[in-house]
C-alpha positions as CSV (number, residue, x, y, z in Angstrom):
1,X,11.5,-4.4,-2.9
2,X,11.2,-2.0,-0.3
3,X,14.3,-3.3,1.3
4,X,15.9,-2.0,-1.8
5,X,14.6,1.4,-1.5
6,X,15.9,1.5,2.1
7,X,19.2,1.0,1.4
8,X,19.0,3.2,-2.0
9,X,17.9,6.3,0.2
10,X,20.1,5.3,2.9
11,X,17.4,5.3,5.8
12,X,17.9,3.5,8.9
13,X,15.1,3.1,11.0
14,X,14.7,3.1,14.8
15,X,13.0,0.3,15.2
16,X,11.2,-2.5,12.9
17,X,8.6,-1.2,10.7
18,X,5.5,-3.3,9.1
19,X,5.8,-1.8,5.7
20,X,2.9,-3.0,4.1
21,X,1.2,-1.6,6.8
22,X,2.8,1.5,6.2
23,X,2.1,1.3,2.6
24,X,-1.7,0.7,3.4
25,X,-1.9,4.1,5.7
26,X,0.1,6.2,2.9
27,X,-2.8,5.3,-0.1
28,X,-5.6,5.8,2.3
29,X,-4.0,8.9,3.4
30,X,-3.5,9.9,-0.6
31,X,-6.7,8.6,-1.9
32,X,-9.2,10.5,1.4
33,X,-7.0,13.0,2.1
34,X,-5.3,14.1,-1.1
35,X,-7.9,13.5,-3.9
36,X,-11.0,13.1,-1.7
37,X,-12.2,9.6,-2.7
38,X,-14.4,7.6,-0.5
39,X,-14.6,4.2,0.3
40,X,-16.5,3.3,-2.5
41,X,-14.8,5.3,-4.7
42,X,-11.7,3.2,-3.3
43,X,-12.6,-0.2,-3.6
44,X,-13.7,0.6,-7.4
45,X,-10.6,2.0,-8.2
46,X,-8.7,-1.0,-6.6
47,X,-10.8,-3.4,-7.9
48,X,-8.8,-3.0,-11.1
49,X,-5.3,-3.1,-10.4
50,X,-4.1,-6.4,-12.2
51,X,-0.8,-7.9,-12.0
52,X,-0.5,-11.4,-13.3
53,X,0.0,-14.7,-11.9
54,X,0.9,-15.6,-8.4
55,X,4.1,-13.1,-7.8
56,X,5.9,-11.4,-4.2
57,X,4.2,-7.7,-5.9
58,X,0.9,-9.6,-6.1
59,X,0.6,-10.8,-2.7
60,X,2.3,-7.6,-1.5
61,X,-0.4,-5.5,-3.5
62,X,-3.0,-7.6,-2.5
63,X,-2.3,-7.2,1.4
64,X,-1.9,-3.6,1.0
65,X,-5.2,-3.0,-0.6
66,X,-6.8,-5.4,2.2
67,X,-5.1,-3.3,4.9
68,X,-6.4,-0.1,3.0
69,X,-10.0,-1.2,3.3
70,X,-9.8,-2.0,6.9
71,X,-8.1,1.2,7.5
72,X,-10.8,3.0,5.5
């Protein structure tokens, strides 16, 4: 998925980046900085994203929100 985007915007980077990790920092940064939700307000909200069965977008979504909390 994201590799797709990479080579669809043409970026190269530097060196190897973690990009669920990145992923994780960006909605944190949205969701405190941007609309002003706090932690709680952010583990409601992400306690209903569904996506169904045991898919890559699952697992990826599912790490990402993990990292999010942690990075909350």
């Amino acid at each position: 998925m994201y590799e797709d985007l990479r080579k669809e915007l043409g970026f190269e980077a530097k060196e190897n980046i973690d990009a669920i990790a990145t992923r994780a920092k960006l909605e944190v940064l949205m969701a405190r900085d941007l609309y002003g939700l706090n932690i709680s307000d952010w583990e409601h909200m992400t306690a209903t994203f569904i996506y169904g069965g045991e898919s890559e977008t699952k697992k990826e979504l599912d790490e990402i929100i993990k990292l999010s909390k942690e990075i909350y």
